[in-house]
Backbone as numpy.savetxt, mean C-alpha at the origin, in Angstrom:
# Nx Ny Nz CAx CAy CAz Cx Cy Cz
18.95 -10.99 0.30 18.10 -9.80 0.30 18.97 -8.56 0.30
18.24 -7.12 -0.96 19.62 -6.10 -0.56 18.26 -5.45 -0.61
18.46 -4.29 -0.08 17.44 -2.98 0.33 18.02 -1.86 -0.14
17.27 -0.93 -0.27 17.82 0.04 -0.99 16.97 0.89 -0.62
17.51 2.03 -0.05 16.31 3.37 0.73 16.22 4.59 -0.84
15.51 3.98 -1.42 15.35 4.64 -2.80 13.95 5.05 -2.46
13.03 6.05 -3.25 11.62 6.67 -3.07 11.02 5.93 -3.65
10.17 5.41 -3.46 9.18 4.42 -4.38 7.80 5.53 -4.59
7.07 5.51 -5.63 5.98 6.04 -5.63 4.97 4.68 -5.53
3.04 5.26 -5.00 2.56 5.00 -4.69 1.87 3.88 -5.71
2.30 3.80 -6.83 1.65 3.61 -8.28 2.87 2.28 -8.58
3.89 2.27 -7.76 4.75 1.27 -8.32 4.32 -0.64 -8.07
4.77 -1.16 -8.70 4.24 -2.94 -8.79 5.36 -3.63 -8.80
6.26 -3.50 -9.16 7.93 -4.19 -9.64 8.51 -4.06 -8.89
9.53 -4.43 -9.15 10.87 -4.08 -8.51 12.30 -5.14 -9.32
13.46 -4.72 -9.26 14.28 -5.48 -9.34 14.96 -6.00 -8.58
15.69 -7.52 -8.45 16.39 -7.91 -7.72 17.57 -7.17 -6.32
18.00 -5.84 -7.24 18.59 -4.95 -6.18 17.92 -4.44 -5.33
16.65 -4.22 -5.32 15.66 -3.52 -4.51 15.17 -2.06 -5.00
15.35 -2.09 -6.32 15.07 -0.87 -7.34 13.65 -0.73 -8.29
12.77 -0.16 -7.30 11.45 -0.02 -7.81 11.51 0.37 -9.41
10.81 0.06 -9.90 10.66 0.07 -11.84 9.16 0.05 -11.95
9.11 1.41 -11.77 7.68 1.96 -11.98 7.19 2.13 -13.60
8.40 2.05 -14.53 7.88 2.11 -15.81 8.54 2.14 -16.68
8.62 1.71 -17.55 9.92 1.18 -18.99 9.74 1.88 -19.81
10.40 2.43 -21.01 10.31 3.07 -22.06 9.34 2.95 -22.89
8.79 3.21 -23.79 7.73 2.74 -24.59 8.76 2.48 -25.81
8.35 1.61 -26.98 9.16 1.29 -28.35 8.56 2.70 -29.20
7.62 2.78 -28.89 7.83 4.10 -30.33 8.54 5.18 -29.85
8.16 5.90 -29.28 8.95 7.08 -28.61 9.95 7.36 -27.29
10.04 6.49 -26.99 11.07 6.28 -25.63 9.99 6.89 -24.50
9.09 7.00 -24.38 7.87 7.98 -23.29 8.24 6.37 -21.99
7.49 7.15 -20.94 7.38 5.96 -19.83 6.18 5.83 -20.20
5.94 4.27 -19.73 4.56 3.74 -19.66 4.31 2.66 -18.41
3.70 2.29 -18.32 3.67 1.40 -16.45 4.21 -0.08 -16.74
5.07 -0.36 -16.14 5.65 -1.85 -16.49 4.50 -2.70 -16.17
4.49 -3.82 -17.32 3.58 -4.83 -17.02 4.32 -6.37 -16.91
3.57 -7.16 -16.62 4.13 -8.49 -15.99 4.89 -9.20 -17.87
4.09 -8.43 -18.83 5.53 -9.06 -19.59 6.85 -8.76 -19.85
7.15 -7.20 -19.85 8.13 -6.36 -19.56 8.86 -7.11 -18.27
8.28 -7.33 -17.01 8.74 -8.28 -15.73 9.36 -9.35 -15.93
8.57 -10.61 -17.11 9.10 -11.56 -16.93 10.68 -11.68 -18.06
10.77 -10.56 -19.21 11.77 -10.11 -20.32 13.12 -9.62 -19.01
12.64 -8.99 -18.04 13.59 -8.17 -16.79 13.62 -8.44 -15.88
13.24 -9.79 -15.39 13.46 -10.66 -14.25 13.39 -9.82 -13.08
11.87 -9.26 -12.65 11.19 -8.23 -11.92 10.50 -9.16 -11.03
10.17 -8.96 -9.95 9.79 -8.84 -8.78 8.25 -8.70 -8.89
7.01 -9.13 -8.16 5.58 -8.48 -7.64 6.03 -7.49 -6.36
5.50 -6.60 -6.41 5.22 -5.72 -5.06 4.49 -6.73 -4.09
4.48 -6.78 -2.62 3.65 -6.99 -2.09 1.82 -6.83 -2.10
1.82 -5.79 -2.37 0.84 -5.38 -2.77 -0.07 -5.97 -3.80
0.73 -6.04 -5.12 0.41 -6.73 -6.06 -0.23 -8.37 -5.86
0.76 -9.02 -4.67 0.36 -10.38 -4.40 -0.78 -10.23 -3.53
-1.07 -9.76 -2.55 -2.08 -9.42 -1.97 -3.65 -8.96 -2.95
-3.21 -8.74 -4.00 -4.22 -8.37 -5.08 -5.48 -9.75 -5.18
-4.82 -10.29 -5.17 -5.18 -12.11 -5.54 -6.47 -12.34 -4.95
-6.24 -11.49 -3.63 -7.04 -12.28 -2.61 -8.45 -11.14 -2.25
-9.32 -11.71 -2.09 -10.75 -10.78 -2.32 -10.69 -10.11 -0.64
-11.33 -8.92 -0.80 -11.00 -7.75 0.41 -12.80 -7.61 0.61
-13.63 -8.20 1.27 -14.38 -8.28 1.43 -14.91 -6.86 1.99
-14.39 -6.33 3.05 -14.51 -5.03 3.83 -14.94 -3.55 2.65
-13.76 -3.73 1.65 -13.39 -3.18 0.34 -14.31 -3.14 -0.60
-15.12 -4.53 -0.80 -16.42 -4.93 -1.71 -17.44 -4.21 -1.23
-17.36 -4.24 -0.36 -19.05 -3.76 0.69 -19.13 -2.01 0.50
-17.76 -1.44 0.56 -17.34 -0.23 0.83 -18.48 0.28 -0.46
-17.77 -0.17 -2.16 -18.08 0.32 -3.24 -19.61 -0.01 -3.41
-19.46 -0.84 -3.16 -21.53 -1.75 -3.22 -22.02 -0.11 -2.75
-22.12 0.06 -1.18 -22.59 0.90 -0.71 -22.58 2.70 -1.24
-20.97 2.78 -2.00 -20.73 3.97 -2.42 -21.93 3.54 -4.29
-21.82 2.87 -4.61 -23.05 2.72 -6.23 -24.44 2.71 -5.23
-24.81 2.31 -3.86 -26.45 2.07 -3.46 -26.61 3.51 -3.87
-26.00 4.73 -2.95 -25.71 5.98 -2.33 -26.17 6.77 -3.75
-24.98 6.59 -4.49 -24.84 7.01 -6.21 -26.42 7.08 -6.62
-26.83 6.09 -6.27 -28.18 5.55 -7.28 -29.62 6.75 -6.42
-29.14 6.33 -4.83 -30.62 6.71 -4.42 -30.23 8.38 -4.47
-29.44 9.14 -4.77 -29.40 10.55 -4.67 -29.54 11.21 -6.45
-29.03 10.02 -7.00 -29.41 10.64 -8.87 -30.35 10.41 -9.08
-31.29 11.28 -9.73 -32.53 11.06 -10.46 -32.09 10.49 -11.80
-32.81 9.69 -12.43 -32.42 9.71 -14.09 -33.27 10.44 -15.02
-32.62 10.97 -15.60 -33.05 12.30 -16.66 -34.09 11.03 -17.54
-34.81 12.37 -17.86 -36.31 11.72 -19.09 -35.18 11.20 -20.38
-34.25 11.53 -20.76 -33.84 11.48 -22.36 -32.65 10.66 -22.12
-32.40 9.91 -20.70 -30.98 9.33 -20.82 -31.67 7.49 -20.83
-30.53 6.29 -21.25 -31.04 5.41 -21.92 -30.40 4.66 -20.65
-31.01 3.10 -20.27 -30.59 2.84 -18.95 -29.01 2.40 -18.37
-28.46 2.26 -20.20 -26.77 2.30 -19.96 -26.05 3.33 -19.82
-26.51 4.54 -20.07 -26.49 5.96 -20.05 -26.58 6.22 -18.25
-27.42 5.89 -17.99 -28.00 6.49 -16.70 -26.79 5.53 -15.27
-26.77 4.22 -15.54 -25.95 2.85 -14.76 -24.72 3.83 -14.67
-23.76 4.10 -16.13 -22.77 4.70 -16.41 -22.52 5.97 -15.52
-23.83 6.90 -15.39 -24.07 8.40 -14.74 -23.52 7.89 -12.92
-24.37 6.98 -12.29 -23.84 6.44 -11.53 -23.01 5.91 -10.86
-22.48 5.01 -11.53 -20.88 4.45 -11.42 -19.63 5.46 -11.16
-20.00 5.93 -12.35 -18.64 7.85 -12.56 -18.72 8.03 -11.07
-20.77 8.53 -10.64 -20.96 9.34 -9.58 -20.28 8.67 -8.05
-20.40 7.35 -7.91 -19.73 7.18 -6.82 -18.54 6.78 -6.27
-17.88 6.78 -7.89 -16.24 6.95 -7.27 -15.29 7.97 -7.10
-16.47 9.09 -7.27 -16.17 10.57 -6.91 -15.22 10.86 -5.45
-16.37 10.27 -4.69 -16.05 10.54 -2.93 -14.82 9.54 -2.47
-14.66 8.13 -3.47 -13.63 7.63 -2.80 -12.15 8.25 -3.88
-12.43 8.54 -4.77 -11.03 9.87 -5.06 -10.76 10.84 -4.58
-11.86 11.31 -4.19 -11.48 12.70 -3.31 -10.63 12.44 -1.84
-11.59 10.65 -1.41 -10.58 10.50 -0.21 -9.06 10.04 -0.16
-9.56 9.18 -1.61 -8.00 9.13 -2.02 -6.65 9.85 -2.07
-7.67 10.67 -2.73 -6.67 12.29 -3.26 -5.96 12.53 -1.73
-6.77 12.62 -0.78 -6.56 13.17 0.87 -5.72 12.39 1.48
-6.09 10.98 1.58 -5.24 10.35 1.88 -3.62 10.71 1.38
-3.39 10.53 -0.01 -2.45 10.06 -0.31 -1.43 11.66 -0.05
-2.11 12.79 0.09 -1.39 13.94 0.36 -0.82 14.29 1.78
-1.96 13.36 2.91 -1.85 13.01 4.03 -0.26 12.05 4.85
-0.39 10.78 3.71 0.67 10.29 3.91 1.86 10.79 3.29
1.92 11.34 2.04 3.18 11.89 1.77 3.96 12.98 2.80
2.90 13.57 3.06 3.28 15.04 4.40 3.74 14.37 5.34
3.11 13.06 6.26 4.02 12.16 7.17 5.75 11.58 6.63
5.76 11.05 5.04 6.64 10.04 5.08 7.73 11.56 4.53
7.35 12.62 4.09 8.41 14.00 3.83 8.83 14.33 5.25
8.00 14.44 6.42 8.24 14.86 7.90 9.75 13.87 8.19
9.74 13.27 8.02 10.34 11.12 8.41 12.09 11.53 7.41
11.60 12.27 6.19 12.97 12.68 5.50 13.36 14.08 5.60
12.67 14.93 6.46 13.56 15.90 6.70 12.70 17.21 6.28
11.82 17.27 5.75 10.77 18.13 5.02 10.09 19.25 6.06
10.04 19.02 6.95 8.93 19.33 7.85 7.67 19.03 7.80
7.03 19.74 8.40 5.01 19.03 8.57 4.30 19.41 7.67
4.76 20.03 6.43 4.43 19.95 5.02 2.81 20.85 5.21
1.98 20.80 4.31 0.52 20.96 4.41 -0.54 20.56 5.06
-0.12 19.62 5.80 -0.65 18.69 7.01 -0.12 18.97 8.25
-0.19 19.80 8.96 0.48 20.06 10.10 0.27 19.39 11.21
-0.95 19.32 11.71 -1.78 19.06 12.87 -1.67 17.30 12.08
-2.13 16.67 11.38 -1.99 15.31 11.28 -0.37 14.79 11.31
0.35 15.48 10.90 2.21 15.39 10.68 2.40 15.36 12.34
2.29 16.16 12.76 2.68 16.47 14.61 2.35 15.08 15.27
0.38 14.96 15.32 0.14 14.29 16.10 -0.02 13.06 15.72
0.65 12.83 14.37 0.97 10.98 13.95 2.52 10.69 14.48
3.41 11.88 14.56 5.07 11.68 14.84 4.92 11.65 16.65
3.88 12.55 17.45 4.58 12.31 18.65 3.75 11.31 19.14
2.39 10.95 18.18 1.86 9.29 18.50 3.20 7.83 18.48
3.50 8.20 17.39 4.94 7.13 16.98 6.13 7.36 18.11
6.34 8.52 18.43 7.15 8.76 19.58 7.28 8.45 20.90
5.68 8.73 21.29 5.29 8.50 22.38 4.99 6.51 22.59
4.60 5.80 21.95 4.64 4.54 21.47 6.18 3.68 21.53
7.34 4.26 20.43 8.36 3.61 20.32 9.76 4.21 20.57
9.12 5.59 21.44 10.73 6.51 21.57 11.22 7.08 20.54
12.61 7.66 20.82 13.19 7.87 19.67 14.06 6.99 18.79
13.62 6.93 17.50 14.05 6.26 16.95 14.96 6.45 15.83
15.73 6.08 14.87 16.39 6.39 13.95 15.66 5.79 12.78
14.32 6.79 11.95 13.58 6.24 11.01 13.68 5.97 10.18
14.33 5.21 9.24 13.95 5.40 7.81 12.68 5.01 6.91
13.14 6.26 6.30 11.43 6.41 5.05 11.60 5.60 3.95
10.63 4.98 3.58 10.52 4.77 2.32 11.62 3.54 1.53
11.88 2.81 2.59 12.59 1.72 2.20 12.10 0.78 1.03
12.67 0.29 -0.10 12.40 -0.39 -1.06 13.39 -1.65 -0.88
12.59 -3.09 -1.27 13.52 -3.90 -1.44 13.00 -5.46 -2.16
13.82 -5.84 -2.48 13.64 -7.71 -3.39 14.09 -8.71 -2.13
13.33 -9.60 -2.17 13.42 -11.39 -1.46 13.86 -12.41 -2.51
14.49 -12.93 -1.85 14.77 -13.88 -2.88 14.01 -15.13 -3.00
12.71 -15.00 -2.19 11.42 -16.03 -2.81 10.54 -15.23 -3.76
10.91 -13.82 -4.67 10.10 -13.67 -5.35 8.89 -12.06 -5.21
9.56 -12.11 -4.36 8.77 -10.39 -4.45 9.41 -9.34 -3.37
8.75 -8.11 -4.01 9.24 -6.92 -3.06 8.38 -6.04 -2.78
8.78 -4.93 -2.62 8.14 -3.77 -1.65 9.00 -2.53 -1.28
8.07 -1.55 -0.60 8.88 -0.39 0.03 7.96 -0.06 1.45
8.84 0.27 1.87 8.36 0.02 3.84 8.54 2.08 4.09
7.12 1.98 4.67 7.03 3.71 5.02 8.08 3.80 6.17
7.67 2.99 6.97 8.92 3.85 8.06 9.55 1.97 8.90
10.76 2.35 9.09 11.28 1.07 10.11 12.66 1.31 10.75
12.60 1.15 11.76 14.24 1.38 12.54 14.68 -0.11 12.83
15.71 -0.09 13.77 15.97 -1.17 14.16 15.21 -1.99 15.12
14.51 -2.91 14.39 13.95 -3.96 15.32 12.18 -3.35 15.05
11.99 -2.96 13.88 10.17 -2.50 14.16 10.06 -1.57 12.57
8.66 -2.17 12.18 8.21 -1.86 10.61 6.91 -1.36 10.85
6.92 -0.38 10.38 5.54 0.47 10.32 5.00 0.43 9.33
3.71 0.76 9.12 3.30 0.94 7.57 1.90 2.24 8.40
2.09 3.25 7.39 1.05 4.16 7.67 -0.29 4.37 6.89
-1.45 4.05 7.31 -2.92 3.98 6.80 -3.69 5.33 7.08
-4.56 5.69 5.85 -5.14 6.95 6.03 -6.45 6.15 6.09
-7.50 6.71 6.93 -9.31 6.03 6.78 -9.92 7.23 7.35
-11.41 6.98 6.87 -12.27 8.23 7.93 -13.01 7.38 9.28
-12.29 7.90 10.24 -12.71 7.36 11.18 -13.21 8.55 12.20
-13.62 8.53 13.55 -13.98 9.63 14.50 -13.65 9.26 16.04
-14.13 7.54 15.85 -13.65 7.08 16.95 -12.57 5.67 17.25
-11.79 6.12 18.22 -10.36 5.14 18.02 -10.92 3.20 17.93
-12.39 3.30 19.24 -12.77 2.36 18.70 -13.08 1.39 17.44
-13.30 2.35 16.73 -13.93 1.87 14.88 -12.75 1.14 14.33
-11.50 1.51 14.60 -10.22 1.06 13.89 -9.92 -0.47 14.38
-9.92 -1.15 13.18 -9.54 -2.50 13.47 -8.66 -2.47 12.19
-7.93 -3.80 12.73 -6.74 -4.40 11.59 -6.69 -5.27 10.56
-6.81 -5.29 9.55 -7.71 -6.96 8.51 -6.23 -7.47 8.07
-6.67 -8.78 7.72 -5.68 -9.44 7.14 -4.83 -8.87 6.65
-5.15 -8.45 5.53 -4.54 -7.66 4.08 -3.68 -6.87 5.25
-3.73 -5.70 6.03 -2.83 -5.20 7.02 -1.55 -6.24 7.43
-1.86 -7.21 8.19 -1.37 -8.18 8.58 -0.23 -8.75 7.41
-0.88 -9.25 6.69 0.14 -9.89 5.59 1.12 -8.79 4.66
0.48 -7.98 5.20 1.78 -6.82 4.40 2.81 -6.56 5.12
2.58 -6.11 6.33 3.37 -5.97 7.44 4.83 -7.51 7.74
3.35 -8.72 7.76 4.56 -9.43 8.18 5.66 -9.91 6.68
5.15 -9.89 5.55 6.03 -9.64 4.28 6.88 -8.52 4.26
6.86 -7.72 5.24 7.96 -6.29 4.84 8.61 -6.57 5.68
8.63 -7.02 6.82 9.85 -7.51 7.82 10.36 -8.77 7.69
9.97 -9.66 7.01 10.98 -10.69 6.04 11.65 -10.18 4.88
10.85 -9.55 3.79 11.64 -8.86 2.75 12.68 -7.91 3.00
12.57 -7.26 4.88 13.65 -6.34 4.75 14.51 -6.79 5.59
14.52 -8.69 6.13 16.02 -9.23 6.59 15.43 -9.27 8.39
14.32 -8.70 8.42 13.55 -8.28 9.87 12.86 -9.17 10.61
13.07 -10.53 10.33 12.13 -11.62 10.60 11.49 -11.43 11.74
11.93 -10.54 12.64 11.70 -10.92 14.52 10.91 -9.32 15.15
10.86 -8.87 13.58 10.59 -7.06 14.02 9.67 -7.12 14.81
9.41 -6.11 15.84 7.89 -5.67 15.87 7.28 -4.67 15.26
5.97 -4.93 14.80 5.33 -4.24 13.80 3.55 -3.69 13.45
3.14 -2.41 13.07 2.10 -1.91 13.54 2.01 -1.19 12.41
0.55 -1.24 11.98 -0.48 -0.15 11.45 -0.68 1.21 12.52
-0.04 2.25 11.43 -0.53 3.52 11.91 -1.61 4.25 11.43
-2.82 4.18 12.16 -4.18 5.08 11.36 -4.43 6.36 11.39
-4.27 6.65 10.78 -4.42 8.35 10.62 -5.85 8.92 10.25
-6.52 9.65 10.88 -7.96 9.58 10.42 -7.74 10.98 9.61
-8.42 10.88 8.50 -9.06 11.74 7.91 -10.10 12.34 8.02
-10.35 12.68 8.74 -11.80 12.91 9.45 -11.53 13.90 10.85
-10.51 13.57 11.28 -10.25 14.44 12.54 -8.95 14.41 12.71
-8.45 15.26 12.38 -6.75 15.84 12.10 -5.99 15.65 13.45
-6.49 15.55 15.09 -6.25 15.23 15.73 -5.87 13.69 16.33
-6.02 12.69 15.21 -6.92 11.46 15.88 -5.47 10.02 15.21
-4.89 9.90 15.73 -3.97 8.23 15.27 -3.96 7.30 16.01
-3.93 6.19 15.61 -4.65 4.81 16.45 -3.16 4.32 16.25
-2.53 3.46 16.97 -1.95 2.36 16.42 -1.92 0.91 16.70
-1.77 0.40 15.49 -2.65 -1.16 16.37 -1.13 -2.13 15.61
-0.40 -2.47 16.95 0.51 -3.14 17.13 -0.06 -4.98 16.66
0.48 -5.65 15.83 0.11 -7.18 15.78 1.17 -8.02 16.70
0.48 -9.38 16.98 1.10 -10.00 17.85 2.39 -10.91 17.37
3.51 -11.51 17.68 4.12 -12.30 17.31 3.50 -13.05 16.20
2.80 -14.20 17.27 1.65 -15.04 16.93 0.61 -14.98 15.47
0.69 -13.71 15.76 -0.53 -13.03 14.25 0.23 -13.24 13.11
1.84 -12.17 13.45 2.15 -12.15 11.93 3.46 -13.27 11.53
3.33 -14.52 12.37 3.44 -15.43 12.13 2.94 -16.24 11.10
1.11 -16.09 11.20 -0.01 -16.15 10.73 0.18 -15.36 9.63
0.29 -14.29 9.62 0.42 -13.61 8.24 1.11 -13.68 7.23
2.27 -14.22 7.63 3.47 -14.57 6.57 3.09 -15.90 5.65
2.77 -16.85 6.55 2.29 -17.73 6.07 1.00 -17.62 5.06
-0.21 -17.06 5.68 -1.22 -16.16 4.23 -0.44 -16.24 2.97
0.75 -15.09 3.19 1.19 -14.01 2.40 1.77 -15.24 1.36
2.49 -16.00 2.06 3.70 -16.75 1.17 2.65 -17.57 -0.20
0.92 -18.13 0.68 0.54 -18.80 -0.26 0.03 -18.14 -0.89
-0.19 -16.79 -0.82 -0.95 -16.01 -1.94 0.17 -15.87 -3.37
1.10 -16.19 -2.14 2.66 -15.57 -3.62 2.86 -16.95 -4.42
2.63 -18.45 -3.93 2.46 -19.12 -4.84 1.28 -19.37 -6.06
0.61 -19.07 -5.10 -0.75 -18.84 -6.33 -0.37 -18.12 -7.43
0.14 -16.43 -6.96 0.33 -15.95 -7.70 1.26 -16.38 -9.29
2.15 -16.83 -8.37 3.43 -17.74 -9.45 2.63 -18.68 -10.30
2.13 -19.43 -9.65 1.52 -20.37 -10.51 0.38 -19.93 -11.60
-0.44 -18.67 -11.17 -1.28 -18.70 -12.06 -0.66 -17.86 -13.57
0.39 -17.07 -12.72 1.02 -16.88 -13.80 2.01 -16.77 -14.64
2.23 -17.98 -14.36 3.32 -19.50 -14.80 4.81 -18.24 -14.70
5.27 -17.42 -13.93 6.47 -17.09 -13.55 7.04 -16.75 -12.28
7.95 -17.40 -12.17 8.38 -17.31 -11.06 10.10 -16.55 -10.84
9.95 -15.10 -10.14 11.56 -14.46 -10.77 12.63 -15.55 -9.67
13.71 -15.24 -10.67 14.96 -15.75 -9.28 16.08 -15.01 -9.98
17.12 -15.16 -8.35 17.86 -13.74 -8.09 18.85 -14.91 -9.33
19.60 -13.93 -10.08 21.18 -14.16 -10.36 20.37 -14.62 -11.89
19.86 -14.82 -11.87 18.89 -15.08 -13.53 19.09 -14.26 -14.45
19.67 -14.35 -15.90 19.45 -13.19 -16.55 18.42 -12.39 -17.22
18.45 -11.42 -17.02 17.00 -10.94 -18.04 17.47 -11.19 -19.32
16.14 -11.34 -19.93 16.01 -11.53 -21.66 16.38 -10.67 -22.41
């Protein structure tokens, strides 16, 4: 395993054996970037993100979310006299993935302002969430020597980039709308990421926690520490999701291999 504290963006899937995120390859007509795909991967002997393997597996919590954001869509649009009922389904659909981009959008400006705080930036545009997610983490694990944004390759086959981890402990930071600390719970998918980033980063024994950051109340971070025991449990998940993955799609990378 080599690691490499390189920036990964949020959009990345790959990686190479060094631990060098490859968010996107040249295109053949014009040299432009375009998003690496798993055949470009298997030509460049690339890596799945964690993430990516975790894809596999159905997020039930996630299903229910969108169901409810199209009920919402439906009972607040009227359908116009002159629109046709694929016309109108379509009007809908657009309409309710409005609110989860916008939270998206929030989120993801949310966590960048944390993981810029972590490299030196200050509390960015997020002040009040930057403060009281760092002296939550502080107050929790001391001072620590953080690094941001760690990227790296395993040599069973996939990688990743880790928001924050010192010695001996892997964080990963979550944005949700929450209000009360009660509401925050931890799902699998949490679990199996976590315990895949402290094997992929050489960390087998880390301790390791979801940080929630609510969007909803700029004051408000939960953190929900997993047990030995759990992400014991999780690794194991994780590993068979990564054979599935291999298998279904008949490649499997290995280190020292040449690309095509």
């Amino acid at each position: 395993m080599i690691a490499k504290e390189t920036r990964a963006s949020e959009s990345n899937h790959w990686y190479d054996f060094d631990g060098q995120p490859k968010y996107t390859v040249p295109s053949k007509k014009d040299g432009s970037p375009r998003a690496t795909t798993l055949r470009d991967a298997r030509t460049m002997n690339l890596v799945p993100s964690v993430t990516t393997i975790l894809n596999v597996a159905a997020k039930p919590a996630l299903i229910q979310w969108l169901q409810r954001q199209v009920l919402m869509a439906a009972l607040t649009l009227p359908r116009n006299p002159t629109e046709t009922e694929d016309e109108y389904i379509e009007r809908i659909m657009h309409d309710s993935k409005q609110e989860g981009k916008a939270a998206a959008d929030k989120g993801t400006e949310i966590h960048e302002a944390i993981q810029g705080f972590y490299e030196g930036k200050g509390l960015g545009q997020y002040p009040v969430e930057v403060a009281t997610t760092s002296a939550k983490i502080r107050q929790k694990y001391g001072h620590q020597e953080w690094i941001a944004e760690r990227s790296f390759a395993h040599d069973l086959g996939f990688g990743g980039k880790c928001d924050l981890h010192s010695k001996g402990i892997v964080l990963d930071i979550k944005t949700k709308e929450f209000s009360d600390p009660e509401e925050v719970v931890g799902y699998d998918e949490h679990l199996m990421q976590l315990a895949a980033y402290r094997v992929g980063l050489g960390m087998p024994d880390a301790v390791c926690a979801n940080v929630f950051v609510s969007r909803t109340n700029s004051n408000l971070v939960v953190i929900k520490e997993w047990t030995q025991d759990e992400l014991t449990k999780g690794f194991g998940m994780f590993h068979h999701l990564l054979q599935f993955w291999i298998i279904k799609n008949k490649y499997q990378p290995m280190r020292g291999k040449n690309a095509e």
